[in-house]
C-alpha positions as CSV (number, residue, x, y, z in Angstrom):
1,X,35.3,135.8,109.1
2,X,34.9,138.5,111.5
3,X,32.1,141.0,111.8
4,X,33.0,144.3,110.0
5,X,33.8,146.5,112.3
6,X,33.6,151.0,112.3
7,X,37.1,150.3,112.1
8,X,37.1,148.1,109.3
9,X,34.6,150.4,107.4
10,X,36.8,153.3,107.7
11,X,39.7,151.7,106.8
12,X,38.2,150.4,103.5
13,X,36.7,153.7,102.4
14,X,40.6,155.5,103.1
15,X,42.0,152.5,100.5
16,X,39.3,153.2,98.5
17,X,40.1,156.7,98.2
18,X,44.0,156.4,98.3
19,X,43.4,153.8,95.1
20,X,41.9,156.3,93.7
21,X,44.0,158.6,93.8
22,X,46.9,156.7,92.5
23,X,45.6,155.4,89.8
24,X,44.5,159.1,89.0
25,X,48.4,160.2,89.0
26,X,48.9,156.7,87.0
27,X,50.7,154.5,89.7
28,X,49.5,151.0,89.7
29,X,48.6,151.0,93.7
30,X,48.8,146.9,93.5
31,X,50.7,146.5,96.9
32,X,50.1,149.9,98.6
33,X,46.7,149.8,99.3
34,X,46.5,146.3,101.3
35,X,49.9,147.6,102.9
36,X,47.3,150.6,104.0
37,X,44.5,148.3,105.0
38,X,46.8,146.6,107.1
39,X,48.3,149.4,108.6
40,X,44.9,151.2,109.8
41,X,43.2,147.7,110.6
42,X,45.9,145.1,111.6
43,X,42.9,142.6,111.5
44,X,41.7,143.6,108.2
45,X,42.2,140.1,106.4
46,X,40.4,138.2,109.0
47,X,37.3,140.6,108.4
48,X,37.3,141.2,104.4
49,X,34.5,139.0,103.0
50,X,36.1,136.0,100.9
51,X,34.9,134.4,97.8
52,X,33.3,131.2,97.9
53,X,35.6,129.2,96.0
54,X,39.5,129.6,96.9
55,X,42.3,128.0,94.9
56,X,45.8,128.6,96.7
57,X,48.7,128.0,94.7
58,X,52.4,127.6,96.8
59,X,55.7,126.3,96.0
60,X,59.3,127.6,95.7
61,X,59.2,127.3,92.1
62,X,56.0,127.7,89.1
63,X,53.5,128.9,91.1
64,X,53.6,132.5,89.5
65,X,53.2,130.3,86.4
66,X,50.3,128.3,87.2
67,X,48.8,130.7,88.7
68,X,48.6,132.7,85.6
69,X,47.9,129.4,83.7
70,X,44.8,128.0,85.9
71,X,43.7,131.8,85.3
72,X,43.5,131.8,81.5
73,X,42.0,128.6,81.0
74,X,39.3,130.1,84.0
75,X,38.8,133.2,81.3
76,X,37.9,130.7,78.5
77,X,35.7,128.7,80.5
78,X,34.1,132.1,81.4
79,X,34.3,132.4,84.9
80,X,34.4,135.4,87.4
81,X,37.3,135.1,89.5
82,X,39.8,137.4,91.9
83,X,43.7,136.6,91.0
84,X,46.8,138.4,92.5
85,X,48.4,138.4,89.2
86,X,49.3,142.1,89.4
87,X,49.3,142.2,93.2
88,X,52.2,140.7,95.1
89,X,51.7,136.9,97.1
90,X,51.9,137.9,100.5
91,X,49.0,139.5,103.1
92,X,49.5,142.9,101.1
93,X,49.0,141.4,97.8
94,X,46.0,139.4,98.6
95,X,44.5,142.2,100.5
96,X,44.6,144.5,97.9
97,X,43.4,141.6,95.1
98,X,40.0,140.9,97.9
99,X,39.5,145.1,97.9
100,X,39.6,145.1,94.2
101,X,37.5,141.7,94.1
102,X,34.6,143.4,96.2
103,X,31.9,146.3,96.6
104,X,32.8,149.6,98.1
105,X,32.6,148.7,101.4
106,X,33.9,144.9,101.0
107,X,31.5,142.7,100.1
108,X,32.5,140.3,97.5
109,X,31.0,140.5,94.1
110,X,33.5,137.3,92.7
111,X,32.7,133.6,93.9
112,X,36.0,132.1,92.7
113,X,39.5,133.6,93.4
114,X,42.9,132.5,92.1
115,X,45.5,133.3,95.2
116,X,49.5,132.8,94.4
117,X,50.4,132.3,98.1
118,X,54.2,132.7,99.2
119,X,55.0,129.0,100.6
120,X,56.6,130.9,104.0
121,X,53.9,133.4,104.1
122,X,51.3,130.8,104.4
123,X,51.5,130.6,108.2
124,X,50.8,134.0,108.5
125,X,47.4,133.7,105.6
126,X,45.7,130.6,106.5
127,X,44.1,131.7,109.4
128,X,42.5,134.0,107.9
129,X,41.9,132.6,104.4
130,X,41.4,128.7,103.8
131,X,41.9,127.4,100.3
132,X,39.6,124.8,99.0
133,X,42.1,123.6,96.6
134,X,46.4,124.2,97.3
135,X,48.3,123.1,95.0
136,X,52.0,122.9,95.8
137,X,54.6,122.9,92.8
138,X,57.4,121.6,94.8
139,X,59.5,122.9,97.1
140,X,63.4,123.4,97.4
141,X,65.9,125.6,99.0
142,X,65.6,129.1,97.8
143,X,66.7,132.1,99.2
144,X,69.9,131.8,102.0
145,X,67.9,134.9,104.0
146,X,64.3,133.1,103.9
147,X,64.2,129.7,103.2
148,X,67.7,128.4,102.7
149,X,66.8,125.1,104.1
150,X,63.7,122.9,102.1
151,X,62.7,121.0,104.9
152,X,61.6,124.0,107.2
153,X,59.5,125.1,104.6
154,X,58.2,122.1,104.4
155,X,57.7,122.5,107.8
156,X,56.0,125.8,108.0
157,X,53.3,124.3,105.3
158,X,52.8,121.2,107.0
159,X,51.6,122.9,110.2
160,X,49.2,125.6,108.5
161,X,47.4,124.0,106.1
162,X,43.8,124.1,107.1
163,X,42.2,120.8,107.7
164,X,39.4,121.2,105.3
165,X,41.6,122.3,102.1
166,X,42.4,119.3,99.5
167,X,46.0,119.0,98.3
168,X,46.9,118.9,94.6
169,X,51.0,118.1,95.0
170,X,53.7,116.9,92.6
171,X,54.2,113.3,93.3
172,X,57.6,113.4,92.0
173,X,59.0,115.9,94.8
174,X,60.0,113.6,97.4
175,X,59.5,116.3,99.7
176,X,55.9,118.3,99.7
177,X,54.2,114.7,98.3
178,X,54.5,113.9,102.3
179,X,51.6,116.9,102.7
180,X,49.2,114.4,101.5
181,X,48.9,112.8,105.1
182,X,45.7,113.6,107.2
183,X,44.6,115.8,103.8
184,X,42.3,114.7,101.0
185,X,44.9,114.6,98.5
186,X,45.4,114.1,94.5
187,X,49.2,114.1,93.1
188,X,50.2,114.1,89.4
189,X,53.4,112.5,87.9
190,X,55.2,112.5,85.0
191,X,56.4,109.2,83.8
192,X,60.3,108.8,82.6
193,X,60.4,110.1,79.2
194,X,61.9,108.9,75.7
195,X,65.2,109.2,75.9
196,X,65.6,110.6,79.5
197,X,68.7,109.5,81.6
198,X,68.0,107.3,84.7
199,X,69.7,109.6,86.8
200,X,71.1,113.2,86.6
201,X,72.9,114.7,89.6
202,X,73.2,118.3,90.2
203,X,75.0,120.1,93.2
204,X,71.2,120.2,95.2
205,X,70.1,117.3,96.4
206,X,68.1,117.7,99.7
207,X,66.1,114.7,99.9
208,X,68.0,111.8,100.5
209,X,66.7,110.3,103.8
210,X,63.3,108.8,104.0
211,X,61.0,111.5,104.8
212,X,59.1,108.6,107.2
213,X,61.7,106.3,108.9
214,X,64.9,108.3,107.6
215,X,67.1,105.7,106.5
216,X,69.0,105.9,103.1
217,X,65.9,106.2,99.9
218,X,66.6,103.8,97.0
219,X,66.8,105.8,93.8
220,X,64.6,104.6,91.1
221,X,65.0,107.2,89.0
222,X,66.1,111.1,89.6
223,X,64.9,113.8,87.0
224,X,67.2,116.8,89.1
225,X,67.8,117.2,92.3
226,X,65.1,115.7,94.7
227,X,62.5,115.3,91.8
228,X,62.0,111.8,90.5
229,X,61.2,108.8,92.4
230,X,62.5,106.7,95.0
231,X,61.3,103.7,97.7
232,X,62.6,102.6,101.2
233,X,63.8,99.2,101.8
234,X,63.2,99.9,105.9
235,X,59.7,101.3,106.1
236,X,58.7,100.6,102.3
237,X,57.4,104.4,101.9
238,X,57.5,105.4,97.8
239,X,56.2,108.8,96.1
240,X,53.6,107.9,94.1
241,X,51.7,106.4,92.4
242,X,50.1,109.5,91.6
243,X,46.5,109.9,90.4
244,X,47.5,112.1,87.1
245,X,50.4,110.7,85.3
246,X,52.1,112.8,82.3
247,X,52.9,109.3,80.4
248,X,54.3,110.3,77.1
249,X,54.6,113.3,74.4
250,X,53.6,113.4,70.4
251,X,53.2,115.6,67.6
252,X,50.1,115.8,66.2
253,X,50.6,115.6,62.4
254,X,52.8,112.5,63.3
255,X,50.6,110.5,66.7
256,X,52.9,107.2,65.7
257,X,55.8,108.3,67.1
258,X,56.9,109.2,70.8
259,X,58.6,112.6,71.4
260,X,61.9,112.4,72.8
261,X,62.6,114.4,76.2
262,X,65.4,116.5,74.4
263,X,63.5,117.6,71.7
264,X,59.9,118.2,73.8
265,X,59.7,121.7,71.9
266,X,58.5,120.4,69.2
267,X,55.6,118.5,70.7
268,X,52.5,119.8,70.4
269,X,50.4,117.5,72.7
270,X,50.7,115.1,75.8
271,X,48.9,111.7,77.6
272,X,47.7,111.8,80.8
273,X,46.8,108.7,82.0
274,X,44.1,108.9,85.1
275,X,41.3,106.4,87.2
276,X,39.7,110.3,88.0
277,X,38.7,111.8,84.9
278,X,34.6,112.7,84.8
279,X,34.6,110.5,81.3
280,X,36.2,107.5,82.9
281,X,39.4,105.9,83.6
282,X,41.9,106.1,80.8
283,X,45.0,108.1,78.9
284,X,43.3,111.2,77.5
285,X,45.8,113.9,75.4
286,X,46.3,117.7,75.8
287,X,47.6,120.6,73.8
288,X,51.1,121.3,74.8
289,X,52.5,124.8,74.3
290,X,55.7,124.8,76.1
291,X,59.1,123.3,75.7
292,X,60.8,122.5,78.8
293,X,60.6,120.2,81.6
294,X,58.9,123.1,84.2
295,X,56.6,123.5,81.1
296,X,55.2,119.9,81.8
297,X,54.8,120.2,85.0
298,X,52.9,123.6,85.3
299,X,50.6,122.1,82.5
300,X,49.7,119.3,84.3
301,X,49.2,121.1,87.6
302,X,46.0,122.8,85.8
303,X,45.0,119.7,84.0
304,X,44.8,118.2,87.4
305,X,43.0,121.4,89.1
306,X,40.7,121.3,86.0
307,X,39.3,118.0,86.3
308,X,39.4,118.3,90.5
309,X,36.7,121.0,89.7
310,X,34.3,118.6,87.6
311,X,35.6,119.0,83.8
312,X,35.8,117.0,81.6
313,X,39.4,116.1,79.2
314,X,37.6,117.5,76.5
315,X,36.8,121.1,77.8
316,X,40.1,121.1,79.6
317,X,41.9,120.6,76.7
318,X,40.1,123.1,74.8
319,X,41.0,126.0,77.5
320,X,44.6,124.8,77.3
321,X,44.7,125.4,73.6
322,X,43.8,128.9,73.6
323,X,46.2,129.9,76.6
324,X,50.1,130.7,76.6
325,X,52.5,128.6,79.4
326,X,54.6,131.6,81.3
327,X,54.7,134.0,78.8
328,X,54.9,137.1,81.5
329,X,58.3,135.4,82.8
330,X,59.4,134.5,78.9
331,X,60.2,136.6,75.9
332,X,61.3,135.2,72.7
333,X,62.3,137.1,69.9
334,X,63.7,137.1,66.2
335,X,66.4,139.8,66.0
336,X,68.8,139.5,62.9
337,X,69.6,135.7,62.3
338,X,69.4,135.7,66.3
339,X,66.6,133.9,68.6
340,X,66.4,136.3,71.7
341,X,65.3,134.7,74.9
342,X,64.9,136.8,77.7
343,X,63.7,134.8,80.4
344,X,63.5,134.6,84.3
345,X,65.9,133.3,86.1
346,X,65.2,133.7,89.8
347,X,67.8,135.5,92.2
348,X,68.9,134.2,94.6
349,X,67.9,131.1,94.3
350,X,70.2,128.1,92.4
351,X,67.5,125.7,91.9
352,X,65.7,127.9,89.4
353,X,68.8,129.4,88.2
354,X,69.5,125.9,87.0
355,X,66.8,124.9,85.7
356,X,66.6,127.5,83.6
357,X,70.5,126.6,82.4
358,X,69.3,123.5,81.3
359,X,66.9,124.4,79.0
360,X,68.7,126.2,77.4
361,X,71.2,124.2,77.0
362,X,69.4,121.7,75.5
363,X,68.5,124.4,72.6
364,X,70.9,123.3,69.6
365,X,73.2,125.6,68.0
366,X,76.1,128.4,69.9
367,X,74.9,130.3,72.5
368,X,76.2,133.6,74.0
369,X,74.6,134.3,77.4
370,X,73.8,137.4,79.4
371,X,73.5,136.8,83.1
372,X,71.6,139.6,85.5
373,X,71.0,137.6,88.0
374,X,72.0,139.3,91.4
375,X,69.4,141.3,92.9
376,X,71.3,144.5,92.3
377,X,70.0,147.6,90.3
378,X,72.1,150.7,90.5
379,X,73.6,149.8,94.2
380,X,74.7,147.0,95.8
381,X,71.7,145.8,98.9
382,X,72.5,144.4,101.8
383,X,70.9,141.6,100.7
384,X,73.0,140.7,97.4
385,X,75.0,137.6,99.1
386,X,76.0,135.6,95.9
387,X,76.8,132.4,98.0
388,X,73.9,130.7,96.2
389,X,75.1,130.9,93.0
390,X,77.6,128.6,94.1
391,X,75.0,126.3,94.6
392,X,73.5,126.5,90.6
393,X,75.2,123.9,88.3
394,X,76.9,126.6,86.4
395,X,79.3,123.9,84.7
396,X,76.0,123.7,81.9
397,X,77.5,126.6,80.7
398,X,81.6,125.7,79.9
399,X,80.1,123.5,77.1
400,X,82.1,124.5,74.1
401,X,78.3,125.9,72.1
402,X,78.5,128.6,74.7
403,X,80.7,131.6,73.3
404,X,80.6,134.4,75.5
405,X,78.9,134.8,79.0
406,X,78.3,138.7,80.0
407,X,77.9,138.7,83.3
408,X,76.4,142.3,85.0
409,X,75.5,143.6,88.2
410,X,77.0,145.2,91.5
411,X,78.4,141.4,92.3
412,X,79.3,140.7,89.1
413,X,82.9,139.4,89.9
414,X,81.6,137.1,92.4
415,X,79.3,135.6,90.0
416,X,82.7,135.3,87.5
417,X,84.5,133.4,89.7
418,X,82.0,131.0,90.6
419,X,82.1,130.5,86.8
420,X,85.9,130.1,87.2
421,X,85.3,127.5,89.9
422,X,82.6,125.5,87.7
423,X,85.2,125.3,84.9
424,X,84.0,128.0,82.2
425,X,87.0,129.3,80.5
426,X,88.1,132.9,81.5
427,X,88.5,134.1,78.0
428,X,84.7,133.6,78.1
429,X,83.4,135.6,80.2
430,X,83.2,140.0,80.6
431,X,81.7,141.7,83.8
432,X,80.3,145.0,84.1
433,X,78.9,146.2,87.2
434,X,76.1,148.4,85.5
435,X,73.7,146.7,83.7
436,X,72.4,148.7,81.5
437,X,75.9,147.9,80.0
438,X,75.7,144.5,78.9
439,X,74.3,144.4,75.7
440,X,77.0,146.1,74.3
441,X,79.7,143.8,75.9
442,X,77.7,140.9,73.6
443,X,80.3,139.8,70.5
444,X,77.5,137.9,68.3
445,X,79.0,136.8,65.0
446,X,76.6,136.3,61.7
447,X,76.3,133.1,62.5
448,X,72.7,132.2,63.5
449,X,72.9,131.4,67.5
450,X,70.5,131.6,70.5
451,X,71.3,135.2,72.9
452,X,69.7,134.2,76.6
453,X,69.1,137.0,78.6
454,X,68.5,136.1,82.3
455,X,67.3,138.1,84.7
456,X,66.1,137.9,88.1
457,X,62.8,139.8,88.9
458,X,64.1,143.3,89.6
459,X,66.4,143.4,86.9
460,X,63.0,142.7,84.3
461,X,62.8,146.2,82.7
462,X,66.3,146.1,82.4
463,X,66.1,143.1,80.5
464,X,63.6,144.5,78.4
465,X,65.9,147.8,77.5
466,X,68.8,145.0,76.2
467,X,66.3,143.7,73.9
468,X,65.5,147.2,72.4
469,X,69.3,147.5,72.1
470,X,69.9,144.5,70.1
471,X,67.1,145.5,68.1
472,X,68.5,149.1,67.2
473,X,72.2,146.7,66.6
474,X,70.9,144.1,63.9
475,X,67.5,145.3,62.5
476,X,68.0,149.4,63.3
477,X,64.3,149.4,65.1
């Protein structure tokens, strides 16, 4: 860190002031004032006292979630921390989130900070802030204007993670496991479930080559897209084995029996088997609040953070009983004999688009979905190419359960015919360019079904407004 500067010192008390006086007016000043700070004192990040304990979470897709997640379970064990959750994850974001963090004129008052860290961005924070603990969800292509390609951002981490930060990565992403060399590293797994296929291809695959010698990988068994695991006959590099390993999922009220992988919504706990647990080596079991795959995975990133940081399997199971898995990305409510899911979808970006298909598809029952996932609001950006969603497996949804597909935004016809191409039936879908539309384009029957509305991150109060609007259809609220 720097010395603080007149520079500095001035800078900080104009933020100050400026927060102030936005929050007076009632704007939520969570970007603006480190946009400020930077502005007035380009080295301002380099200078700003830092806690003493920083946990960096990266990765195309979950970190927003286990961010959020590692930050609960930190309330219950009753810690003081910073956390961008209401800041953005670039310099900005995690400018602001230190000013707020500290005294008037920058000191820090917290010892422990939470940091969501964009995965590209990180070459631009490091230098000035080095994480004691990263942990890296995964990484995949994402957006075709940023980050198109996994294997540059891949890159871009690779080269800027500071020497001294230890690596918590997914051992079953083929790519970021590869970190782990010239790092202290710990990886977690999760095993092939009950009833999970071998193999399951999607239209992304990026990882196919040996990340070492780059010769053909040997699938041993492929979850989606790169994540699963694989060996190489030339140069015998394997992910894994990792050092926390998801290894099966129960129900509490009946521990005989092993939850299948299609029905993990009803499990209410999960194994981890581990030789690093305080207590000793052994399986030990966790609450489980989720239902999905992503769920899993995000629950056994903070597990693994948890017991990193010296707790035990008992107190880390007791934060993660009294905490919620993504629920400021996931709504789900009752309307009429409807379940209403209103979840985020990410746009511009097919991996998590998919992903997000397939959990729902595995919901039983007819489904009508509504699709607002171009980054459109009331004009078209010069930003909204749709050539990613050309990418998603959109074929999930020309399953027969799905009845009607409202599709809405400025590029809503391109999104349509990408339908058309993955082989959902035209008498399925309507378009509307204005969102605020497509709730009443939805044709729900009486029969009980599931409505999924997915939206991409600009689109969220939007999605919020379709809710009310099915409300005021089936319950008159």
């Amino acid at each position: 860190m720097k010395n603080r500067n007149l520079r500095f010192l001035v800078t900080i008390l104009i933020v100050r002031m400026t927060t102030a006086f936005m929050k007076l007016i009632g704007l939520k000043a969570t970007h603006f004032p480190g946009q400020l700070a930077k502005r007035l004192c380009p080295d301002f990040l380099s200078r700003i006292e830092k806690p003493e304990t920083i946990i960096g979470i990266t990765g195309t897709n979950g970190k927003t979630t286990i961010s959020n997640l590692v930050a609960d379970m930190a309330d219950h064990f009753g810690l003081d921390f910073a956390h961008n959750a209401y800041g953005s994850n670039i310099e900005e974001g995690i400018i602001t989130t230190l000013i707020e963090a500290g005294t008037f004129f920058g000191k820090q008052r917290k010892k422990l900070a939470f940091l969501e860290i964009d995965e590209r961005l990180t070459r631009v924070i490091f230098p000035d802030i080095s994480p004691d603990y990263l942990i890296v969800s995964n990484l995949f292509r994402e957006s075709y204007l940023r980050n198109a390609h996994a294997e540059f951002i891949y890159g871009v981490l690779r080269e800027n993670i500071p020497a001294g930060t230890k690596l918590i990565l997914n051992a079953d992403d083929m790519l970021s496991y590869n970190l782990a060399e010239g790092h202290e590293a710990v990886s977690f797994s999760i095993a092939r479930l009950a009833g999970e296929p071998q193999f399951t291809r999607n239209l992304i695959r990026d990882v196919v080559l040996c990340p070492s010698c780059h010769q053909p990988l040997e699938d041993e068994f492929i979850r989606y897209h790169h994540i699963g695991r694989a060996h190489c006959n030339n140069c015998s590099w394997r992910n894994g084995p990792a050092d926390y390993e998801l290894t099966f999922l129960k129900k509490q009220d009946a521990p005989e029996k092993e939850i299948n992988a299609n029905e993990m919504d009803v499990a209410d706990e999960l194994a981890v088997s581990s030789l690093c647990w305080q207590t000793g080596p052994g399986e030990e079991l966790f609450p489980f609040a989720g239902e999905n795959m992503l769920d899993l995975y995000n629950s056994l990133a903070a597990i693994t953070l948890y017991s990193e940081l010296g707790y035990t399997p008992e107190s880390i199971a007791g934060a993660l009983a009294g905490v919620a898995i993504g629920k400021s990305r996931k709504e789900i409510v009752k309307i009429g004999p409807h379940t209403v899911y209103r979840m985020l979808a990410k746009g511009k970006n097919p991996i998590a688009v998919t992903r997000v298909l397939d959990a729902l598809m595995k919901r039983p029952g007819d489904k009508y979905v509504v699709l607002l996932v171009d980054t459109s609001v009331k004009e078209m950006s010069s930003e909204d190419n749709v050539a990613w969603i050309f990418d998603a497996d959109l074929d999930l949804l020309a399953a027969d359960e799905v009845k009607q597909i409202v599709v809405a935004g400025m590029r809503s016809e391109d999104i349509r015919l990408a339908l058309l191409f993955a082989g959902v039936a035209d008498e399925k879908i309507v378009s509307c360019r204005d969102k605020e539309k497509s709730a009443d384009l939805l044709r729900t029957g009486e029969k009980e079904a599931t409505i999924a509305i997915l939206y991409e991150l600009y689109s969220e109060s939007i999605s919020r407004k379709l809710v009310k609007k099915l409300q005021q259809r089936w319950d008159g609220k």
